[in-house]
Backbone as CSV, one residue per row, in Angstrom:
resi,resn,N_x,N_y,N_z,CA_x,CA_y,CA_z,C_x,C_y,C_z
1,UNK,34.812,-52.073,9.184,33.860,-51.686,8.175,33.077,-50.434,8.601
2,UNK,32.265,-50.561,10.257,32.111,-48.964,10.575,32.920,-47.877,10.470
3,UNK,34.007,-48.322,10.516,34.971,-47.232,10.784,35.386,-46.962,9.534
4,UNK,35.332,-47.374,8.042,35.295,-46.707,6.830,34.271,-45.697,6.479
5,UNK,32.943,-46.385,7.177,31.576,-45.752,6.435,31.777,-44.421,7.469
6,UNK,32.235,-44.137,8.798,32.333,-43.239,9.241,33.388,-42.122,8.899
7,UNK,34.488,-42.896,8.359,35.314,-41.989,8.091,35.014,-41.190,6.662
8,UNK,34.295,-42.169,5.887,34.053,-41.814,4.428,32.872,-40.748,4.898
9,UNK,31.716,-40.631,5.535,30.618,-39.886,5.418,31.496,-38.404,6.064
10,UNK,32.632,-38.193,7.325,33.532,-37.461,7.824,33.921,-36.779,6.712
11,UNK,34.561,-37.343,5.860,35.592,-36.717,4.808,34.413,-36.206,3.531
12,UNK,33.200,-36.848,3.323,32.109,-36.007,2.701,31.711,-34.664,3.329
13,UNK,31.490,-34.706,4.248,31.126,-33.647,5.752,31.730,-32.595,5.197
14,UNK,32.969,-33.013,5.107,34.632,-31.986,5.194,34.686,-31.317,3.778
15,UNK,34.572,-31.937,3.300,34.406,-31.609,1.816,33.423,-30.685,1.335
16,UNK,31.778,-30.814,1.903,31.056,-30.035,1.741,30.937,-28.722,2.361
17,UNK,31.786,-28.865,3.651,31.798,-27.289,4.384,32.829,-26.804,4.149
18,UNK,33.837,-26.971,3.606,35.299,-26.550,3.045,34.879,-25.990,1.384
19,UNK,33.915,-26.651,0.705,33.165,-25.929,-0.731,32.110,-24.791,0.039
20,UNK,31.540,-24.925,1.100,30.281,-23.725,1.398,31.453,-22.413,2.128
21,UNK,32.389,-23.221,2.548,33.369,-21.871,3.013,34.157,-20.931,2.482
22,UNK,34.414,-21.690,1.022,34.890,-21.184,0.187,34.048,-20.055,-0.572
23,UNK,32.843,-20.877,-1.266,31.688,-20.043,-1.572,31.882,-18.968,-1.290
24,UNK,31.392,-18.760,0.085,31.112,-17.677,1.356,31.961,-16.651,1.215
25,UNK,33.566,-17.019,1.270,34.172,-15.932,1.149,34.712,-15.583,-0.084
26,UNK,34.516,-16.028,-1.364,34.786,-15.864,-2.495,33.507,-14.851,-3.103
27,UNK,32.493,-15.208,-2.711,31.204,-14.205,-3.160,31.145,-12.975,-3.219
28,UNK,31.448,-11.819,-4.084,30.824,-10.340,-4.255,29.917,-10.209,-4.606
29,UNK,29.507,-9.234,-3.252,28.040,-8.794,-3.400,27.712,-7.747,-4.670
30,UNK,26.862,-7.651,-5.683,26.651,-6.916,-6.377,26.480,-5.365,-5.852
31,UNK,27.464,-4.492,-6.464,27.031,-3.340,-6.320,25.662,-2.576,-6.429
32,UNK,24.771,-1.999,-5.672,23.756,-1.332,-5.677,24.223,-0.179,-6.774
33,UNK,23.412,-0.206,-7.426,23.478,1.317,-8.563,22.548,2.281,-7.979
34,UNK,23.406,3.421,-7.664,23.398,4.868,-6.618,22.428,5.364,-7.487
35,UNK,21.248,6.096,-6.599,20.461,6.813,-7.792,20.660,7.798,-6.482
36,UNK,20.638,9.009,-7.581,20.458,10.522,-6.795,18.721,10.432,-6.105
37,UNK,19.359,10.730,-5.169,17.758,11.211,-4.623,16.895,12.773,-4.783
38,UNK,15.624,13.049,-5.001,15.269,14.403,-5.448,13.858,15.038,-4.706
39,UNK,14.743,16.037,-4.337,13.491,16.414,-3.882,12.088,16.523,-4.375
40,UNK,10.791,16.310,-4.351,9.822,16.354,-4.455,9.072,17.542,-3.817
41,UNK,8.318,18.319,-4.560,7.033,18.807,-3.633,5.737,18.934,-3.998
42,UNK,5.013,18.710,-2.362,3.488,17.928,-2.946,2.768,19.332,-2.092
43,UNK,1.634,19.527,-2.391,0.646,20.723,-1.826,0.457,19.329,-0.691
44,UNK,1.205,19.880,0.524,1.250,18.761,1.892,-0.374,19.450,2.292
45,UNK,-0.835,20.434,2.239,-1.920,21.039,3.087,-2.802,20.100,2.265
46,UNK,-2.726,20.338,0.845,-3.848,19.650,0.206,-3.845,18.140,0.707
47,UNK,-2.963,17.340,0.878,-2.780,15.844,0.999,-3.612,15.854,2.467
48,UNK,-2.744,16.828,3.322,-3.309,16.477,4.478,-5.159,16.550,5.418
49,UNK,-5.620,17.848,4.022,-7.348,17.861,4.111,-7.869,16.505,3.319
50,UNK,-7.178,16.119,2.451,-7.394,14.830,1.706,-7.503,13.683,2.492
51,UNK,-6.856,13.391,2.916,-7.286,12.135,4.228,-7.858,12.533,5.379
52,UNK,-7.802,13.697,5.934,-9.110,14.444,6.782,-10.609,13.945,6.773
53,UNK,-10.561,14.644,5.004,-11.999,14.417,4.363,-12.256,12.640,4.702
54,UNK,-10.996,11.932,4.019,-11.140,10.612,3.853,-11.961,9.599,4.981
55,UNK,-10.856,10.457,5.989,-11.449,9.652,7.490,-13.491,10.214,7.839
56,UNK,-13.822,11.020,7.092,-15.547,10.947,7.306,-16.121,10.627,7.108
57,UNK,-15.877,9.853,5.592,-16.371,8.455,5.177,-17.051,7.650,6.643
58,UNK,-17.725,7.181,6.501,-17.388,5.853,7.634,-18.025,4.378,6.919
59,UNK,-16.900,4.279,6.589,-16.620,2.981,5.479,-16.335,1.855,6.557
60,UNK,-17.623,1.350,7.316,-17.198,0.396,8.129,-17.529,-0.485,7.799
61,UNK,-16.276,-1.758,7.612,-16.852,-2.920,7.188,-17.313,-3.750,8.505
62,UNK,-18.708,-4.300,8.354,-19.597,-5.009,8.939,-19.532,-6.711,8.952
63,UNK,-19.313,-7.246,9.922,-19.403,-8.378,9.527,-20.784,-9.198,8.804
64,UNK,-21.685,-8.426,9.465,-23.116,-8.341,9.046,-23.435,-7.809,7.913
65,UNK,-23.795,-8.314,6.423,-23.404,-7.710,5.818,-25.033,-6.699,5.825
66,UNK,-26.123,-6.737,6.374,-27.021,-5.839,6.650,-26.981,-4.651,7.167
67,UNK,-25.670,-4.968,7.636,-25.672,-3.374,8.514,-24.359,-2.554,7.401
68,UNK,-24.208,-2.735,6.320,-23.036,-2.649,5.649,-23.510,-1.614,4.869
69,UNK,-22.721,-0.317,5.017,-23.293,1.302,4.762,-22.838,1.700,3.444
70,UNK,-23.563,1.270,2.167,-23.494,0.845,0.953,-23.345,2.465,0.520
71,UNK,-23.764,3.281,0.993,-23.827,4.849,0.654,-22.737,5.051,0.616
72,UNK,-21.795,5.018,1.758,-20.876,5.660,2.698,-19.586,5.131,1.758
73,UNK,-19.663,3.644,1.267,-18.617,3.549,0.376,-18.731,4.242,-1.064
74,UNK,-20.228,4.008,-1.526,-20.413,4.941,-3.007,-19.925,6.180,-2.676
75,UNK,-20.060,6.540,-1.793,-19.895,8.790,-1.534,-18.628,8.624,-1.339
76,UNK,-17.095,7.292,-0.911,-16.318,7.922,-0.953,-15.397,7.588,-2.558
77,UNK,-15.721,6.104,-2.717,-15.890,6.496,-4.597,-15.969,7.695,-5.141
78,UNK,-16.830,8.084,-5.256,-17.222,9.512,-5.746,-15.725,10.479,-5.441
79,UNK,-15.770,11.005,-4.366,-15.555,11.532,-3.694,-14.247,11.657,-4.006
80,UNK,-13.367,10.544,-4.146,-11.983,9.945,-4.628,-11.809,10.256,-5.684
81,UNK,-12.459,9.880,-6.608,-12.628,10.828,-8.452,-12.777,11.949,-8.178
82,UNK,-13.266,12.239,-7.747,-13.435,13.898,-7.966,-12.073,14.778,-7.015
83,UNK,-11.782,14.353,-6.006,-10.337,14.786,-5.193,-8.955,14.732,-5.717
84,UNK,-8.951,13.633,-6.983,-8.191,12.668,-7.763,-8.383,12.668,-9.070
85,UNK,-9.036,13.753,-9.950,-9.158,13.360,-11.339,-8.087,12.994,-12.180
86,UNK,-6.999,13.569,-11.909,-5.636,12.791,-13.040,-5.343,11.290,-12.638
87,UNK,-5.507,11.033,-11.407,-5.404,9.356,-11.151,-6.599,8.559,-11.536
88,UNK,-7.795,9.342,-11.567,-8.482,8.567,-12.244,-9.221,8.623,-14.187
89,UNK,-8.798,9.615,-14.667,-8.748,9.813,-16.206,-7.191,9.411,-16.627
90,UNK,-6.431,8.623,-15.822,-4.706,8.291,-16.099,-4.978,6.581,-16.183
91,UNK,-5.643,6.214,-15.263,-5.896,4.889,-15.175,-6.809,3.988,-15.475
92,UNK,-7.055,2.805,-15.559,-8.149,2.608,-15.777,-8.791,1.488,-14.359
93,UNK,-10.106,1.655,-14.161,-10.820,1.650,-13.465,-11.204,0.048,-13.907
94,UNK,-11.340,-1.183,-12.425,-12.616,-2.031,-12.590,-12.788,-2.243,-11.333
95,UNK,-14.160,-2.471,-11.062,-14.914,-2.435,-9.631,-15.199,-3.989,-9.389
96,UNK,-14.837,-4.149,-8.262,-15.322,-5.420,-7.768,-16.526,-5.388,-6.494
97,UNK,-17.358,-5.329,-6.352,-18.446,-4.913,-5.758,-17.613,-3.173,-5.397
98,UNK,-17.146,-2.743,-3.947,-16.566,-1.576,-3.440,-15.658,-1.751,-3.739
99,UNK,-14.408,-2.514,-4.169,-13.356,-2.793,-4.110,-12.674,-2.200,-5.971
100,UNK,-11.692,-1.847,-5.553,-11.321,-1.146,-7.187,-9.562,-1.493,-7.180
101,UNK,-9.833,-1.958,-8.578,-8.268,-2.590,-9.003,-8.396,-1.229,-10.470
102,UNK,-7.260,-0.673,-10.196,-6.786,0.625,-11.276,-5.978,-0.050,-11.871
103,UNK,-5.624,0.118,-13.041,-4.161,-0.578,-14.028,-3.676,1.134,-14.499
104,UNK,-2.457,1.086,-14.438,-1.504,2.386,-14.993,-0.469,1.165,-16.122
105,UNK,-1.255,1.591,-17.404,-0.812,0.461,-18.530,1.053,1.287,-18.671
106,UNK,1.931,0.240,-18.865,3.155,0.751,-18.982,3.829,0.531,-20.510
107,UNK,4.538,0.926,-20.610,4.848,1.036,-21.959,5.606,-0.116,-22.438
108,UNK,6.151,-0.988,-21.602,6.801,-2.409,-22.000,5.921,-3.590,-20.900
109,UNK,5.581,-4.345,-21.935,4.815,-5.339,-22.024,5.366,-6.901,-21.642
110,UNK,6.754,-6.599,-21.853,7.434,-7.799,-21.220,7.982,-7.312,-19.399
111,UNK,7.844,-6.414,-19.416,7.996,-7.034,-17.933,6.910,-7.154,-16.957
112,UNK,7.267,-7.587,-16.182,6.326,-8.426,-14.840,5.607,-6.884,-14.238
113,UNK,4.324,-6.602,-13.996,3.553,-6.017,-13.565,4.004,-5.403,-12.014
114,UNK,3.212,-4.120,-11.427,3.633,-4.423,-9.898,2.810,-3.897,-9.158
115,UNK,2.014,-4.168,-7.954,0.833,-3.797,-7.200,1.237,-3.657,-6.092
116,UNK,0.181,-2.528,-6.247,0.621,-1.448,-4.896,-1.136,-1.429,-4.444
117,UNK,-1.015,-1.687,-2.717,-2.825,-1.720,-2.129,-2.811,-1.389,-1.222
118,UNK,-4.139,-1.323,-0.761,-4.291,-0.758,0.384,-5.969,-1.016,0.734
119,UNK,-6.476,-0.503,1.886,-7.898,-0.757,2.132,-8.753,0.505,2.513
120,UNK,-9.606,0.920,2.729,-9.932,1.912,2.538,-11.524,1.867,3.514
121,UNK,-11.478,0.490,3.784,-12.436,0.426,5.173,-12.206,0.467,6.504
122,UNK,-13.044,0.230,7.519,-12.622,0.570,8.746,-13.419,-0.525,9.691
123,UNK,-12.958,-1.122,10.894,-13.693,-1.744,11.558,-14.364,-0.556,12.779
124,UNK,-15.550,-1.309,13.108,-16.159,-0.188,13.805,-15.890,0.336,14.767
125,UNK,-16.365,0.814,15.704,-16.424,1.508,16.803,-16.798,1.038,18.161
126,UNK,-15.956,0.358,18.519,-16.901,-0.365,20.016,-17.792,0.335,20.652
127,UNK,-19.260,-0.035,20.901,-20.133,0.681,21.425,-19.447,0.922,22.718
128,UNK,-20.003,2.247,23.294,-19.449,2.840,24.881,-18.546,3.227,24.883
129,UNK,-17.574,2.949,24.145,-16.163,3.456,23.562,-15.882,5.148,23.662
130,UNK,-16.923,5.387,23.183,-16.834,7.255,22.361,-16.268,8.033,23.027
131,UNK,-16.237,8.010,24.801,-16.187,8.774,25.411,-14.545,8.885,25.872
132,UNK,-13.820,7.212,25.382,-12.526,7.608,25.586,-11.581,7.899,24.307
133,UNK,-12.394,8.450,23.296,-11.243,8.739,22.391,-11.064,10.265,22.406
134,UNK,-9.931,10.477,22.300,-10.114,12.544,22.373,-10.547,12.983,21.257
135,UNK,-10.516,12.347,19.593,-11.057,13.091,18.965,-12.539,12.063,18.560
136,UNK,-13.256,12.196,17.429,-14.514,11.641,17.363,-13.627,10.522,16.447
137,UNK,-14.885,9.545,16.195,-13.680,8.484,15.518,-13.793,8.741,13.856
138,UNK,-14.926,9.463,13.850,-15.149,9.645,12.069,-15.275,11.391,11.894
139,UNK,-14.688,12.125,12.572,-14.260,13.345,12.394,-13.328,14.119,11.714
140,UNK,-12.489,13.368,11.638,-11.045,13.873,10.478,-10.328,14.928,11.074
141,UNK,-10.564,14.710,12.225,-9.947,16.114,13.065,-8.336,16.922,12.717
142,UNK,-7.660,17.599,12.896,-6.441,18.130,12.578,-6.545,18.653,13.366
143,UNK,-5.361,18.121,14.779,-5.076,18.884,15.719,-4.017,18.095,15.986
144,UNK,-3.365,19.070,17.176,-2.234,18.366,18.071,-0.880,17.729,16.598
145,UNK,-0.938,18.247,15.645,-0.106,17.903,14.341,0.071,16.842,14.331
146,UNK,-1.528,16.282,14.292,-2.241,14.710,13.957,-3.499,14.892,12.990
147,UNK,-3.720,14.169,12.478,-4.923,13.564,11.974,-5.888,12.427,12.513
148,UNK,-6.826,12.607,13.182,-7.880,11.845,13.672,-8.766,11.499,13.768
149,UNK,-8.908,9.915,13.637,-9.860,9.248,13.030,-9.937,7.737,12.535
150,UNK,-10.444,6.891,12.715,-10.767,5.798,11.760,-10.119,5.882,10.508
151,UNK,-9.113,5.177,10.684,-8.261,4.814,8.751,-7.042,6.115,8.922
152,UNK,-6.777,6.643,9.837,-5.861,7.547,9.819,-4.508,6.370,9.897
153,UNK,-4.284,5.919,10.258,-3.172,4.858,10.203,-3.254,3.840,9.375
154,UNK,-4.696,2.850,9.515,-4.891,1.758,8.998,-6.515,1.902,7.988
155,UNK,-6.435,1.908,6.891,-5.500,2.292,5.846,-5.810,3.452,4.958
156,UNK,-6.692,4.114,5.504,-6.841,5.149,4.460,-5.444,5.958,3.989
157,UNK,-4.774,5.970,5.388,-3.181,6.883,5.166,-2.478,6.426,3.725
158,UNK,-2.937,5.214,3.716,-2.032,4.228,2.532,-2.752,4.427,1.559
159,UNK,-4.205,4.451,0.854,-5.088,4.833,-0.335,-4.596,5.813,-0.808
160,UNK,-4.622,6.697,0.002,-4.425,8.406,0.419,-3.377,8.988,-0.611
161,UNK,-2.342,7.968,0.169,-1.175,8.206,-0.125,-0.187,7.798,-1.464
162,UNK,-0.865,7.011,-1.917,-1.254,5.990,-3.118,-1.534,6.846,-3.871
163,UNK,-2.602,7.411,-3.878,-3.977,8.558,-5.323,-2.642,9.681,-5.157
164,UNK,-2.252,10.138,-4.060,-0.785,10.955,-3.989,-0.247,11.058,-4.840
165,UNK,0.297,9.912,-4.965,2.047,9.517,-5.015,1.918,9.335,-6.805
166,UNK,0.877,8.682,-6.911,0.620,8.342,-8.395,0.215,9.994,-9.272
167,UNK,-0.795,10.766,-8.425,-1.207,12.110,-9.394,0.105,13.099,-9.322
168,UNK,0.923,12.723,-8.263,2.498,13.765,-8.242,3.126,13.528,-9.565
169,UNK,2.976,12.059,-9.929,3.973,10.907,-10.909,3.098,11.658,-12.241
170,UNK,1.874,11.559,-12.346,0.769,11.820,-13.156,1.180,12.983,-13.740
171,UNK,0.736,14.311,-12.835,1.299,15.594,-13.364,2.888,16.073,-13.533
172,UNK,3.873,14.957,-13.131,5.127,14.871,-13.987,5.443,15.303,-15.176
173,UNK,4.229,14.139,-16.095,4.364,13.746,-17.000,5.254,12.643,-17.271
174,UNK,5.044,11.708,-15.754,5.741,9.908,-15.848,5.004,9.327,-16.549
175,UNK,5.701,8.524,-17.733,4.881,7.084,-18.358,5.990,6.011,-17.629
176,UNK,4.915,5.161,-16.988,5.498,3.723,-16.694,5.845,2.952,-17.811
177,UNK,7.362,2.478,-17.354,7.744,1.230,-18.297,6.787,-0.283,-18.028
178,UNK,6.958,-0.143,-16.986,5.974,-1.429,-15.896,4.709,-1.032,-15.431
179,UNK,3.126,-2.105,-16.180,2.410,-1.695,-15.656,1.884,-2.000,-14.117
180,UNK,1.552,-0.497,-13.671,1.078,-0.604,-12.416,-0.491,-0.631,-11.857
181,UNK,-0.558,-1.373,-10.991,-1.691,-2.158,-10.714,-1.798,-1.272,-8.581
182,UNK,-3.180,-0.562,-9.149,-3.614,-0.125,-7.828,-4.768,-1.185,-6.692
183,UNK,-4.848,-1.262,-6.013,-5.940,-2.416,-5.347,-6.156,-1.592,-3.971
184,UNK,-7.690,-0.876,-3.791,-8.143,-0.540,-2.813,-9.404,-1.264,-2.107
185,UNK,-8.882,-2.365,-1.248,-10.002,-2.856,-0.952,-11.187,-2.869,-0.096
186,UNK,-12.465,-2.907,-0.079,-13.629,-2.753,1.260,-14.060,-3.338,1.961
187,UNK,-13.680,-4.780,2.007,-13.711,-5.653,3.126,-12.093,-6.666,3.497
């Protein structure tokens, strides 16, 4: 009687990896549809004083929220509209305290939305620190064919690059089929 229930659960076994093997090699992968790739060109000098500027902000988020430099995020608000006017007269704007969710409304309504984010604060500066960084940490320096500073990597590069990528798309003259959803957040 063991020796049925073993042979029977065996020959299930067999059965199921002889259907997954089959599967396996019977499966074509869907062809990727080739899109030409195209060159682009962006005023790189302009992009690159653009996150310069960005990094002088000093948008440091505080865990404290007393010590939390309520200016420093309004001035780079500002600052962003005005560096950015087609991304921001293209989109529309809602504020969540510092934090801003843009919608780029698309022209079809049935499909699924898609968000693109980034952060746009910075953790601080370890006190005593100063003396080993080569450039200042909220300087925006351009040297050494770097950019340096607080948010030069993490994340202003990505906001930055974002208000970019969208005012390149902008002065196209791209309308999205799919609306797109910007999220720059401050803490």
């Amino acid at each position: 009687m063991l020796k049925k229930i073993f042979l029977s659960l065996f020959a299930i076994l067999l059965t199921l990896l002889s259907i997954a093997l089959f599967r396996t090699f019977m499966h074509a992968a869907v062809e990727p549809e080739f899109v030409e790739a195209k060159a682009i060109s962006i005023d790189e000098a302009k992009a690159i004083q653009n996150l310069a500027t960005s990094i002088r902000f000093k948008t440091i988020s505080y865990q404290d929220r007393e010590k939390f430099p309520q200016h420093e995020f309004d001035n780079f608000i500002k600052w962003a509209s005005i560096a950015y006017p087609e991304f921001h007269q293209a989109l529309k704007l809602e504020r969540f305290e510092h934090s801003l969710l843009f919608k780029w409304e698309g022209s079809d309504s049935t499909l699924s939305p898609i968000l693109f984010e980034g952060h746009y604060d910075v953790v601080p500066v370890i006190p005593g620190t100063e003396d080993l960084w080569e450039e200042m940490p909220f300087a925006g320096t351009i040297s050494k064919n770097r950019i340096w500073g607080r948010g030069a990597l993490d994340d202003k590069s990505g906001v930055i690059g974002l208000m970019e990528a969208a005012t390149h798309l902008i002065q196209k003259g791209f309308k999205p089929k799919r609306t797109i959803y910007f999220g720059f957040g401050h803490d």
